[in-house]
N, CA, C, O and CB atoms as a CASP TS submission, in Angstrom:
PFRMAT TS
TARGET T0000
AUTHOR 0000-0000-0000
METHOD Language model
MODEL 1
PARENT N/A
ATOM      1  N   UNK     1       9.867  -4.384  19.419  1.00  0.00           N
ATOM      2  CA  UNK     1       9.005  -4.217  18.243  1.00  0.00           C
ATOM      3  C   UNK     1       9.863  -3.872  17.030  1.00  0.00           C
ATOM      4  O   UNK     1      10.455  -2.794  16.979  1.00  0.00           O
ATOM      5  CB  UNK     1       7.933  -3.111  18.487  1.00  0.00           C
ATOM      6  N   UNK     2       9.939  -4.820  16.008  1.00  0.00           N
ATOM      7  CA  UNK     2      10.499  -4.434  14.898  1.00  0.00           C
ATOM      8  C   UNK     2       9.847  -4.709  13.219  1.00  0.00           C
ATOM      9  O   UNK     2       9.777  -5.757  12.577  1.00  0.00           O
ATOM     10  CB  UNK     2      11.726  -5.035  15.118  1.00  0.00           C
ATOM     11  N   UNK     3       9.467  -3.429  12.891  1.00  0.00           N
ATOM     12  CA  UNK     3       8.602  -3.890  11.943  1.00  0.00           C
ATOM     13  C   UNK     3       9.379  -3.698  10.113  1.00  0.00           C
ATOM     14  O   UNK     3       9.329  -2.562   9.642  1.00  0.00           O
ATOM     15  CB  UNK     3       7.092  -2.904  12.282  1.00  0.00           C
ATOM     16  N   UNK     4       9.860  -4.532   9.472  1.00  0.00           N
ATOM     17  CA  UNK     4      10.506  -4.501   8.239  1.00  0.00           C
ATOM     18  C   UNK     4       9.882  -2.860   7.083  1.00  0.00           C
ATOM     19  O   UNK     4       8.697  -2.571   6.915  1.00  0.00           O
ATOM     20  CB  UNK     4      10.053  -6.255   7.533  1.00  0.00           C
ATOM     21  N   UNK     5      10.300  -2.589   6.875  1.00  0.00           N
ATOM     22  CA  UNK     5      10.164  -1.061   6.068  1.00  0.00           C
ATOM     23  C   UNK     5       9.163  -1.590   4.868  1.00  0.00           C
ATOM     24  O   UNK     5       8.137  -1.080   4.417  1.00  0.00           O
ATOM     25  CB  UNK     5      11.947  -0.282   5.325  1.00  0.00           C
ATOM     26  N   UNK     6       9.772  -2.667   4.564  1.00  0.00           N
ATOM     27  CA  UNK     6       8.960  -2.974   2.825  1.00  0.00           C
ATOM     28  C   UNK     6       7.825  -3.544   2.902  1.00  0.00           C
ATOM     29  O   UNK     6       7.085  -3.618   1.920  1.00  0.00           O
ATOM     30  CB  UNK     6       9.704  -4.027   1.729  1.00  0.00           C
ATOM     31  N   UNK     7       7.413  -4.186   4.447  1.00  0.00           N
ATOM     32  CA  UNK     7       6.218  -4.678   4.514  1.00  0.00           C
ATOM     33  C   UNK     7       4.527  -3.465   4.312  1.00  0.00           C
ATOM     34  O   UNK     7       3.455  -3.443   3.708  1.00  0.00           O
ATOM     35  CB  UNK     7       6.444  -5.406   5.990  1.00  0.00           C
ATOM     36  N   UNK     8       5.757  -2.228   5.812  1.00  0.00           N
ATOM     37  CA  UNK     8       5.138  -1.215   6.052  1.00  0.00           C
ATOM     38  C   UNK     8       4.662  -0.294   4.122  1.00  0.00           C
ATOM     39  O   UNK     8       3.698   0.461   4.004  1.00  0.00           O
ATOM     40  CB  UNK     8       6.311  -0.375   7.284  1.00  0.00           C
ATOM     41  N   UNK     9       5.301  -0.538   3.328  1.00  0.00           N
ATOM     42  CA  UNK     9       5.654   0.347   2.440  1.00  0.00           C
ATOM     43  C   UNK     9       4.396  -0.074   1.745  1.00  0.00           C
ATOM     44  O   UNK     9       3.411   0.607   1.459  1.00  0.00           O
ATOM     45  CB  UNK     9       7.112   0.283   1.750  1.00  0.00           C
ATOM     46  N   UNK    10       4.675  -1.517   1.504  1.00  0.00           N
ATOM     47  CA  UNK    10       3.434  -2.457   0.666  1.00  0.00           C
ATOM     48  C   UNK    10       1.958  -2.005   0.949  1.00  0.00           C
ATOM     49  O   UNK    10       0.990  -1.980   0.189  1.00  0.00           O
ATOM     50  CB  UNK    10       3.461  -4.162   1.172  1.00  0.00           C
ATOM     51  N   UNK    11       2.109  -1.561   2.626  1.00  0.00           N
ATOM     52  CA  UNK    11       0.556  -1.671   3.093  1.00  0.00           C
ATOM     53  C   UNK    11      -0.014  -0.510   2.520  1.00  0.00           C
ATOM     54  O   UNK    11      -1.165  -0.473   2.086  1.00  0.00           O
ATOM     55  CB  UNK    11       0.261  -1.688   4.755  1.00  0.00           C
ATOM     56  N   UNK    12       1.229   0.975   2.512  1.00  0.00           N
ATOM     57  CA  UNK    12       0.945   2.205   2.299  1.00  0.00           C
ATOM     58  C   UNK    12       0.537   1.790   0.759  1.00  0.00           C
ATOM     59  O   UNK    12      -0.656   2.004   0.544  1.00  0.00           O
ATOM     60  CB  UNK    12       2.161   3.332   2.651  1.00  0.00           C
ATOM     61  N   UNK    13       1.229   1.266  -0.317  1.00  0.00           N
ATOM     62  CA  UNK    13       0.235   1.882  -1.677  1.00  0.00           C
ATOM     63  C   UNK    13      -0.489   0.800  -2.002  1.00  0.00           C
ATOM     64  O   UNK    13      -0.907   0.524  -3.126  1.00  0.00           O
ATOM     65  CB  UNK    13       1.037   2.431  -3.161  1.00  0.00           C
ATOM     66  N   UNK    14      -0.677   0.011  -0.723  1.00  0.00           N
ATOM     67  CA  UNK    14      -2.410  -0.736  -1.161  1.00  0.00           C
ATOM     68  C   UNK    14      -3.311   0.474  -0.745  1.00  0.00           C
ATOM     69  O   UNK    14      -4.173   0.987  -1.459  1.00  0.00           O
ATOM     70  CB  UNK    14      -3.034  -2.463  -0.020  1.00  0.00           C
ATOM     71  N   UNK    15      -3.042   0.768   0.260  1.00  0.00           N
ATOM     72  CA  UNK    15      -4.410   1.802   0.524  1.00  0.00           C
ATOM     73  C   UNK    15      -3.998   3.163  -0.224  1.00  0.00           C
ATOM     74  O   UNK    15      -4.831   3.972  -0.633  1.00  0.00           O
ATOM     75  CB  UNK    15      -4.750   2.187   2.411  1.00  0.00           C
ATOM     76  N   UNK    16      -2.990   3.272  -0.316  1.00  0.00           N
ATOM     77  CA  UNK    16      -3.602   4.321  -1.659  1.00  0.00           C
ATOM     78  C   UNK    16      -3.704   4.203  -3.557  1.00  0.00           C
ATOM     79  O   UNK    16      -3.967   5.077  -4.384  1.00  0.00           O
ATOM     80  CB  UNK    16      -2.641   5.577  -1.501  1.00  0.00           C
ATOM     81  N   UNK    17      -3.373   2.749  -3.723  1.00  0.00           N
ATOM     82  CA  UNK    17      -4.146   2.321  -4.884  1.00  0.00           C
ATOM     83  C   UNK    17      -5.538   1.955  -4.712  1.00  0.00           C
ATOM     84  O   UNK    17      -6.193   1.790  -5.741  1.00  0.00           O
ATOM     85  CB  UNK    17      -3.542   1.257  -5.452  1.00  0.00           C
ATOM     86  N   UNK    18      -6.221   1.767  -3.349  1.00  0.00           N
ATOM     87  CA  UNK    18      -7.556   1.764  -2.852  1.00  0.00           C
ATOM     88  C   UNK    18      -8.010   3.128  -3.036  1.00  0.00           C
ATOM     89  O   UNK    18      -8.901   3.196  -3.883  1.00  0.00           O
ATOM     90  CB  UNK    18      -7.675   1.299  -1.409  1.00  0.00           C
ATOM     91  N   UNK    19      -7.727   4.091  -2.583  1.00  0.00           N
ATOM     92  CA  UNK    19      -7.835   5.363  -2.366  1.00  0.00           C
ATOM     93  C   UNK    19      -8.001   6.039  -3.721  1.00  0.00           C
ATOM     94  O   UNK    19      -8.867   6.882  -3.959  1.00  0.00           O
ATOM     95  CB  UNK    19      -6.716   5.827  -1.592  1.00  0.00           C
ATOM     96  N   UNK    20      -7.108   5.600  -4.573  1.00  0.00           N
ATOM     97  CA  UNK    20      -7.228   6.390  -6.071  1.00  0.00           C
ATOM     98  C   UNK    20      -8.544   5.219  -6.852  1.00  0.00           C
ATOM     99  O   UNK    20      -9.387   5.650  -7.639  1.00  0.00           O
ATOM    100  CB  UNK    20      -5.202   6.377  -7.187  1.00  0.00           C
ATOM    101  N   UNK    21      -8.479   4.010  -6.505  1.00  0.00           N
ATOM    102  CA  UNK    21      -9.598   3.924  -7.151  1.00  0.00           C
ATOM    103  C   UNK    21     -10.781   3.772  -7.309  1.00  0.00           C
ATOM    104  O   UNK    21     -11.564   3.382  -8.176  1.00  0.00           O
ATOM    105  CB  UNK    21      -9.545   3.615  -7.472  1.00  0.00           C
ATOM    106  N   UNK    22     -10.780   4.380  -5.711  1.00  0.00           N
ATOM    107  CA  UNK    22     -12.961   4.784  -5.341  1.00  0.00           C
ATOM    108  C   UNK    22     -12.509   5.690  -5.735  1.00  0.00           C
ATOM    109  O   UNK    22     -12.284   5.029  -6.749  1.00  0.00           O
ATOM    110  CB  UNK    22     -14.157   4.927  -3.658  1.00  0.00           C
ATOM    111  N   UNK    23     -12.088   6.697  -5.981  1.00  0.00           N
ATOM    112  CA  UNK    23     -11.931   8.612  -6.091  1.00  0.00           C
ATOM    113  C   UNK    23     -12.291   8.196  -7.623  1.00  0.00           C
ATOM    114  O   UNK    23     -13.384   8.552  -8.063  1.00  0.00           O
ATOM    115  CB  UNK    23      -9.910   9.762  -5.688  1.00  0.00           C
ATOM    116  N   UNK    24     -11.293   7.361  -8.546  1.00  0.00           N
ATOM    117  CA  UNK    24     -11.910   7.293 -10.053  1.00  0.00           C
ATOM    118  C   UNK    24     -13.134   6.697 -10.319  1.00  0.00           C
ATOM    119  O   UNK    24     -13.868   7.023 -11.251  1.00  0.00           O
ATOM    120  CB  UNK    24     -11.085   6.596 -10.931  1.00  0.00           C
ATOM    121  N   UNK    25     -13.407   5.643  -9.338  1.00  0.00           N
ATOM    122  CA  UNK    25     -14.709   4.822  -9.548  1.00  0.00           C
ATOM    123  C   UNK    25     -16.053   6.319  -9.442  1.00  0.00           C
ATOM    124  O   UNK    25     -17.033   6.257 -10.183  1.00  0.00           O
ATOM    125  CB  UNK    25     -14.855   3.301  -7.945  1.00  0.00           C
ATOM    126  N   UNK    26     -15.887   7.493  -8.491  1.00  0.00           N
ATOM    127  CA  UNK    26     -16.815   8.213  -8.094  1.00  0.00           C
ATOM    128  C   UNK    26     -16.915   9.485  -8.766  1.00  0.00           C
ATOM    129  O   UNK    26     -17.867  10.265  -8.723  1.00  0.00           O
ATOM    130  CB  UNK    26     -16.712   8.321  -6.859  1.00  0.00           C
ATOM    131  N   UNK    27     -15.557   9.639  -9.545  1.00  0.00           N
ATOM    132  CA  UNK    27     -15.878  10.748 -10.875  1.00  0.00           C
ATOM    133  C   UNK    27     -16.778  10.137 -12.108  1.00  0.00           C
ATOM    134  O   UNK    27     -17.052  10.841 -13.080  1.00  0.00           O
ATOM    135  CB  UNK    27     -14.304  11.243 -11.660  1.00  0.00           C
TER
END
């Protein structure tokens, strides 16, 4: 199993540019 760092990295600040923008959509 070998999974590339930058793919992993990409996935992390989709879901937290998801994350920040229901939190702004809900203020």
């Amino acid at each position: 199993m070998h999974f590339s760092n930058s793919k992993s990295i990409l996935v992390i600040v989709g879901h937290l540019r998801h994350l920040k923008s229901y939190s702004m959509c809900h203020k």
